[in-house]
C-alpha positions as CSV (number, residue, x, y, z in Angstrom):
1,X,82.7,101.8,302.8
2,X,79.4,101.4,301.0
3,X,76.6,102.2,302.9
4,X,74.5,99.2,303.9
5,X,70.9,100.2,301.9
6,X,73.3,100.0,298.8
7,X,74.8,96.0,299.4
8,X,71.2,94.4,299.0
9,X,70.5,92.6,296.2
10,X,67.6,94.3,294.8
11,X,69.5,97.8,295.3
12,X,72.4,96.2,293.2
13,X,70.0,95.3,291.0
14,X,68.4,98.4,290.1
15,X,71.4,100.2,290.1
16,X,72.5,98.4,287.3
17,X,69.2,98.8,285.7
18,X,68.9,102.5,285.5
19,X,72.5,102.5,284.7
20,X,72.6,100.0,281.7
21,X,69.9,102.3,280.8
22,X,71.9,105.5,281.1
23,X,75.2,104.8,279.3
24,X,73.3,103.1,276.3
25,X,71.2,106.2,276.6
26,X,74.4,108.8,276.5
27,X,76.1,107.2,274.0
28,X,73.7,106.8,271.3
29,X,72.9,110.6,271.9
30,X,76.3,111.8,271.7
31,X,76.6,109.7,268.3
32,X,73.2,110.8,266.8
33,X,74.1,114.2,267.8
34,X,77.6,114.0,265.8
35,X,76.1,112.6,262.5
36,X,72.9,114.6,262.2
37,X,74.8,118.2,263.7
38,X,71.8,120.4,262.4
39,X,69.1,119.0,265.3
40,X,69.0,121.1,268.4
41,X,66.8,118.4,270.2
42,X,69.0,115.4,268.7
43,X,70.9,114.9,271.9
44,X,67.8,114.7,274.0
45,X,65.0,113.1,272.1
46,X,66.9,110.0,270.5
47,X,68.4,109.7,274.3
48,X,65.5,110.2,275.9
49,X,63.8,107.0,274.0
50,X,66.8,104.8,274.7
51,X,67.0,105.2,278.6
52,X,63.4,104.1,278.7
53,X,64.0,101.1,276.3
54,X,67.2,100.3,278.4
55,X,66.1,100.0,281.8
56,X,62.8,97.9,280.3
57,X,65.2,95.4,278.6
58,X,67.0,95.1,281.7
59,X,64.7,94.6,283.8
60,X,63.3,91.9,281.4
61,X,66.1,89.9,281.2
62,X,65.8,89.2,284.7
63,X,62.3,87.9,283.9
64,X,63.0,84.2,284.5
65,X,59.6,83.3,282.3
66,X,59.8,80.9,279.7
67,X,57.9,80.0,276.8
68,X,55.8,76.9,276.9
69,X,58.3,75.1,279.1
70,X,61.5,75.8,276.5
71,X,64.9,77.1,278.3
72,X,63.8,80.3,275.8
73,X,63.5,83.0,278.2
74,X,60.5,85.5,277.1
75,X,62.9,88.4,277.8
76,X,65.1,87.9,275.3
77,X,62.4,87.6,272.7
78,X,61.0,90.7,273.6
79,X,65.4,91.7,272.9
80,X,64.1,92.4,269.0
81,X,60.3,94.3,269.5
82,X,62.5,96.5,272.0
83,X,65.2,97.6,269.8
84,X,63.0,97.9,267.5
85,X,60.4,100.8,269.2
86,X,63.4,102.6,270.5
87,X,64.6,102.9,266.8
88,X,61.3,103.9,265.8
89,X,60.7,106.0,268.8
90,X,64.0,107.8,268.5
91,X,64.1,108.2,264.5
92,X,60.5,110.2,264.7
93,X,61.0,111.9,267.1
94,X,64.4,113.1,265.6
95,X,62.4,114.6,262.6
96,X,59.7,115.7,263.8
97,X,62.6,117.9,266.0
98,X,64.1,118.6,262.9
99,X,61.1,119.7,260.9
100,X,61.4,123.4,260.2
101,X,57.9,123.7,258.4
102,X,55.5,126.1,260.7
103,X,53.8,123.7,263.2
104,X,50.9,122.0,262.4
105,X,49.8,119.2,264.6
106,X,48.8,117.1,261.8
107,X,51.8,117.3,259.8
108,X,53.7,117.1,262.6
109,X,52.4,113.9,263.3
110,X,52.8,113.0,260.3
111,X,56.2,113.3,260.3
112,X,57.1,111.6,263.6
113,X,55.0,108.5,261.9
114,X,57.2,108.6,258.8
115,X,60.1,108.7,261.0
116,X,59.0,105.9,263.0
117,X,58.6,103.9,259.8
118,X,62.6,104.9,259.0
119,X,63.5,103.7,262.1
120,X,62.0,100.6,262.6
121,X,62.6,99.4,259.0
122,X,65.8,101.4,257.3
123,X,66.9,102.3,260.8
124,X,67.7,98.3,261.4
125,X,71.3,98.5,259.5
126,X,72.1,100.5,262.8
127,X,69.6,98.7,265.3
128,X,70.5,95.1,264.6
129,X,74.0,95.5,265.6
130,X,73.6,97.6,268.2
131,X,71.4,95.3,269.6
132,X,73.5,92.2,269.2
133,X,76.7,94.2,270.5
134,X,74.4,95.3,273.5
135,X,73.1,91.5,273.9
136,X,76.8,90.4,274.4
137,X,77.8,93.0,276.3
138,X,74.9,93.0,278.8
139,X,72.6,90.2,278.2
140,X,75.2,87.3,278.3
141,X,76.2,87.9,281.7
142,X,73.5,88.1,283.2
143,X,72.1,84.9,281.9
144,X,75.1,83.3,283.0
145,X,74.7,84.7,286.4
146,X,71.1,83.7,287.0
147,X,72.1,80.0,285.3
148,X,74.9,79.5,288.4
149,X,72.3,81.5,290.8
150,X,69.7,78.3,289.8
151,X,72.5,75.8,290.5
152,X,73.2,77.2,294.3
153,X,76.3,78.8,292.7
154,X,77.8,82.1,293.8
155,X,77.5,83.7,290.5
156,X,75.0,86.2,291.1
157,X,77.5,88.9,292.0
158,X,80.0,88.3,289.4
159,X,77.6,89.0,286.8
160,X,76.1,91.9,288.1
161,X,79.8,93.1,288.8
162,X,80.5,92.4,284.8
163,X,77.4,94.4,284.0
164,X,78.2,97.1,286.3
165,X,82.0,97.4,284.7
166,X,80.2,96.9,281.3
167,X,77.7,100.3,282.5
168,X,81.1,102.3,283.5
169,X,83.0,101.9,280.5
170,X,80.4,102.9,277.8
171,X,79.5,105.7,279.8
172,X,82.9,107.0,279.8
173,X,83.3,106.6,276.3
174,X,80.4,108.6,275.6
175,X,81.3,111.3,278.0
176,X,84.5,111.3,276.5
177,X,82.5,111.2,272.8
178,X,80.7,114.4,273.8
179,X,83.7,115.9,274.5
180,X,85.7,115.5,271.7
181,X,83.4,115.7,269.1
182,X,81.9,118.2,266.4
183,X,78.4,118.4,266.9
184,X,77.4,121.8,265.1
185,X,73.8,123.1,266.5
186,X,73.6,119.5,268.3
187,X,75.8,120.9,270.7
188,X,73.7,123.1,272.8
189,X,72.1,120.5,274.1
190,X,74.9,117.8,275.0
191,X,74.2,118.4,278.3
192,X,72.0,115.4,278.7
193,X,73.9,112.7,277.1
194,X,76.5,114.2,279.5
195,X,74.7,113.9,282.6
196,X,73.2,110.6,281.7
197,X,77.1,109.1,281.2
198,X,78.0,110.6,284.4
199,X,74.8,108.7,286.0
200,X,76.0,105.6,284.1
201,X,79.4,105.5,285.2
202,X,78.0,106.3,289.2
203,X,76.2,103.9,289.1
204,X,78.3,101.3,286.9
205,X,81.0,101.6,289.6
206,X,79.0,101.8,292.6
207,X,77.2,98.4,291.5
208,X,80.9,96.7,290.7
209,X,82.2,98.1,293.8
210,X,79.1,96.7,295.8
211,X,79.0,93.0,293.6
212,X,82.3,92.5,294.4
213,X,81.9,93.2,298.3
214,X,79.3,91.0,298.0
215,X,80.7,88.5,296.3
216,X,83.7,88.6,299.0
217,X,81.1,88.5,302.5
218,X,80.0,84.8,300.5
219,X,82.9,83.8,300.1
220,X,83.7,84.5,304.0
221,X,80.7,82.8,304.7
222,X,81.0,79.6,302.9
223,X,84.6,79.5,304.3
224,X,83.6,79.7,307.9
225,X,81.1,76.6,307.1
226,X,83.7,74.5,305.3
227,X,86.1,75.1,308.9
228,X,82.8,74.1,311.1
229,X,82.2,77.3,312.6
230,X,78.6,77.3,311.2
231,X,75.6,75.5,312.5
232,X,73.3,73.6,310.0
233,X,75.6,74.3,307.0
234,X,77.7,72.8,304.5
235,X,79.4,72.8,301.4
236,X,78.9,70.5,298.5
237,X,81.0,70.4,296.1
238,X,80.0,70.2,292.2
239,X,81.8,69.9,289.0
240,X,80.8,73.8,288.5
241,X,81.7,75.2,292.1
242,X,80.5,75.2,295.8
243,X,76.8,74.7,296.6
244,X,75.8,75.6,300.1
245,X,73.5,73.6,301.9
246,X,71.2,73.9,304.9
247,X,70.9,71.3,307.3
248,X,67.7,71.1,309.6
249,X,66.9,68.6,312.4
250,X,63.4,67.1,312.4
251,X,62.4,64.3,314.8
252,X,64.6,61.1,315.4
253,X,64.5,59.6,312.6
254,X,67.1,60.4,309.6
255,X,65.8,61.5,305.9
256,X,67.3,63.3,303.1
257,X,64.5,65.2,301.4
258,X,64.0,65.8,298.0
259,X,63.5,69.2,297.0
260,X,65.8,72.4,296.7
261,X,65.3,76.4,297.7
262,X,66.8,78.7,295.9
263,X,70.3,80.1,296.0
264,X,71.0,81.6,299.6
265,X,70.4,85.3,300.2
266,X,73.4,87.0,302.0
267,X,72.7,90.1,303.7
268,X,75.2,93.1,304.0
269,X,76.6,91.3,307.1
270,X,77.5,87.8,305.5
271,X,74.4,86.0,307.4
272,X,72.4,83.5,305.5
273,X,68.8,84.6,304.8
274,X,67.5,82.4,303.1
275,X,68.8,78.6,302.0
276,X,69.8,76.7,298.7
277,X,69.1,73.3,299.0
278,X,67.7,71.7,302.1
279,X,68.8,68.3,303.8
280,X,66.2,67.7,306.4
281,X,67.6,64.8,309.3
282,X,66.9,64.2,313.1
């Protein structure tokens, strides 16, 4: 049994932020660390970049801001200038890890500059479909979550639950990666990618496990309403699913008003915390 503090929303939420974050994180570090075997550091200074890019993305795709009034969601926008800096981030500091001339401040600089260059400009044969393979594997479920979310639909859950199964199974492969792999003087360090796929699969499982609990108390919920064991609730039914809908009494009089709340927030219990769409009659 999960522990309450982990069913909210927001918990589920940035569990699967910090472990998108991870897993993309371990796995580019165990690949890096198996093409360029000579870097000590590779494992933890191209990983180290990504986990910080990761969660931000995440988190910004959430960001239901759009652009002058367009369905175009700012945080998928900001999708290319991300992948981009956490190339450019990732390939300096890669060489200035890897450069073996006696340290100088300057020409190390110097050299994490000409590596951020690489990365952001040659390094986008690699970034470009990474980032559209991570855009379909991450970013489409969520969108289509927060889309039925807008609605009054229950789809919240199931796309956090995608997400989450998406975080477990790319951290497993990279665990599994840094495993099997060669990694000459990379190797020493393959602890971090390590730890950060065991954080992504943790947290990729607990935030399926929890989604789908989730997912299950709603459906209990709107099921008691539909039988009438609920006050001041129903279920609509639209071409896309179930809408839930609070009734209130006011006065007398009878109205139907004409404005909606967001989707309702279900608490670890199954109770109602907030409503979708209100129908206000007396």
């Amino acid at each position: 049994m999960i522990p309450a503090a982990f069913r909210s929303k927001n918990t589920l939420e940035r569990m699967n932020i910090v472990g998108v974050g991870a897993s993309l994180a371990a796995m580019t570090g165990a690949i890096l660390a198996g093409v360029f075997k000579d870097g000590a550091l590779i494992p933890i200074v191209t990983a180290i970049p990504t986990l910080l890019a990761g969660m931000l993305w995440v988190r910004l795709l959430r960001w239901d801001k759009t652009v002058a009034g367009t369905s175009m969601r700012i945080g998928w926008i900001l999708s290319l200038p991300i992948a981009v800096l956490n190339a450019a981030f990732a390939c300096g500091l890669m060489l200035a890890a890897g450069d073996r001339s006696p340290f100088i401040v300057g020409d190390t600089f110097k050299t994490f500059v000409t590596g951020m260059l690489a990365g952001a400009t040659f390094g986008a044969i690699i970034w470009i479909p990474a980032l559209v393979a991570t855009l379909v594997t991450f970013g489409l479920p969520l969108a289509r979550a927060q889309q039925l979310a807008k609605k009054g639909l229950a789809g919240a859950e199931r796309g956090e639950a995608v997400v989450g199964a998406s975080s477990t199974v790319i951290g497993a492969l990279a665990l599994i990666l840094s495993m099997v792999g060669t990694f000459g003087q990379s190797a020493a360090n393959l602890w971090f990618p390590r730890l950060l796929a065991v954080l992504g699969v943790a947290l990729g499982m607990g935030a399926l496990v929890s989604a789908r609990e989730r997912e299950a108390q709603r459906k209990k919920f709107v099921e008691a309403v539909e039988r009438g064991e609920v006050e001041k609730f129903r279920v609509d039914t639209t071409d896309e699913g179930k809408v839930l809908v609070r009734v209130v009494s006011q006065g007398q009089g009878y109205r139907v008003a004409d404005f909606e709340e967001e989707i309702a927030a279900i608490d670890h219990q199954g109770d109602v915390t907030r409503g979708v769409r209100v129908a206000t009659e007396g």
